[in-house]
C-alpha positions as CSV (number, residue, x, y, z in Angstrom):
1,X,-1.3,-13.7,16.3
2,X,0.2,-12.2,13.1
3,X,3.9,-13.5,12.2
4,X,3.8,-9.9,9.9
5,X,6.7,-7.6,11.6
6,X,5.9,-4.8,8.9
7,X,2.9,-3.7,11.6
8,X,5.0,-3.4,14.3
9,X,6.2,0.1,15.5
10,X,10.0,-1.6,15.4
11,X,9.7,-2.2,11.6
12,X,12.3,-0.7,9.1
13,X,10.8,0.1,6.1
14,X,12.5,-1.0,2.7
15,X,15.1,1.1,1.3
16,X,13.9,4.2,-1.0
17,X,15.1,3.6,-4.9
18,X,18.1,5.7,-5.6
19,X,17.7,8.6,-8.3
20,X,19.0,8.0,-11.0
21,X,20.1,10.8,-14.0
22,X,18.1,11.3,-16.8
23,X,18.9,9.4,-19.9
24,X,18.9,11.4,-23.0
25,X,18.0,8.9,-26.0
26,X,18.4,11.1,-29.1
27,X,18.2,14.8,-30.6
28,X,16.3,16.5,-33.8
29,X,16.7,19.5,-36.0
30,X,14.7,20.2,-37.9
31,X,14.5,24.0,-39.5
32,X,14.7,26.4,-36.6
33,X,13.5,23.6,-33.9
34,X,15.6,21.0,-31.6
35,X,13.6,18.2,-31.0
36,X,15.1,15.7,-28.2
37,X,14.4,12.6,-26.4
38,X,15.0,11.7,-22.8
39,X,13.7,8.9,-19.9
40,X,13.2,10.4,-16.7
41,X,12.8,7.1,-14.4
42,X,10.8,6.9,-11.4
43,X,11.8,3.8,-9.6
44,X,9.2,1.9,-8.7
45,X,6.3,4.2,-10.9
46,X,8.2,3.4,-14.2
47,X,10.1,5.3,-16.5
48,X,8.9,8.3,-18.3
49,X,9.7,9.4,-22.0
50,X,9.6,12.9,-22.6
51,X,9.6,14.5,-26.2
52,X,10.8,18.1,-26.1
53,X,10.9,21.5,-28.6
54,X,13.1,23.5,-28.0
55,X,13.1,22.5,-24.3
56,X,9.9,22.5,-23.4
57,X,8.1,19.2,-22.8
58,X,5.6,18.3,-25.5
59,X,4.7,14.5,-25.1
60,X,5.2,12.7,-22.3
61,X,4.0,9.0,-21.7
62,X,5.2,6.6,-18.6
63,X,6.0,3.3,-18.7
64,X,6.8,-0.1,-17.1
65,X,9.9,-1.0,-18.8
66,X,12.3,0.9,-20.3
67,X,12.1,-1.1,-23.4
68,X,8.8,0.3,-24.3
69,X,9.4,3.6,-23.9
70,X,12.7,3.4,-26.0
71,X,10.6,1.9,-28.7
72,X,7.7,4.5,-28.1
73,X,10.3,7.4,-28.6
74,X,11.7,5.8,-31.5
75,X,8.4,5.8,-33.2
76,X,8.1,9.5,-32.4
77,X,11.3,10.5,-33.8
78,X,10.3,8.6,-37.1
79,X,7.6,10.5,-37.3
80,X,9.1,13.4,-36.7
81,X,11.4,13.0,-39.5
82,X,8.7,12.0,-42.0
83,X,5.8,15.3,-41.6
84,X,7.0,18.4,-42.1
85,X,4.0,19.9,-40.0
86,X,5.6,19.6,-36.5
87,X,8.4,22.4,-38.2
């Protein structure tokens, strides 16, 4: 016999994550385009950083921690504000 409940018809399943708002981490303009940051999280799948122009989503990378992707859009703002090609 199998001391595992989660099999049985009478199991209650954990409790879904809770949604949580979007964090916006930081804004860029730079000549006639906004650049902006935000993480998206996904509870249990990660968080997401998004990298947008002028709204639309141009980069977007998921990961485990929230840490890394604050650093990864840190990174991306840097070298947003160093080439002039992304104008």
């Amino acid at each position: 016999m199998n001391d595992d409940d989660s099999l049985l018809w009478t199991h209650k399943p954990a409790p879904r994550c809770r949604p949580r708002p979007d964090d916006p981490l930081w804004s860029l303009q730079k000549g006639d385009v906004t650049w902006t940051a935000k993480l998206r999280y996904h509870g249990e799948y990660g968080v997401e950083a998004e990298i947008r122009r002028d709204g639309a989503v141009t980069i977007a990378r998921t990961f485990v921690l929230r840490d890394l992707a604050v650093g990864w859009a840190k990174k991306e703002r840097d070298r947003l504000e160093r080439d002039d090609s992304f104008l």
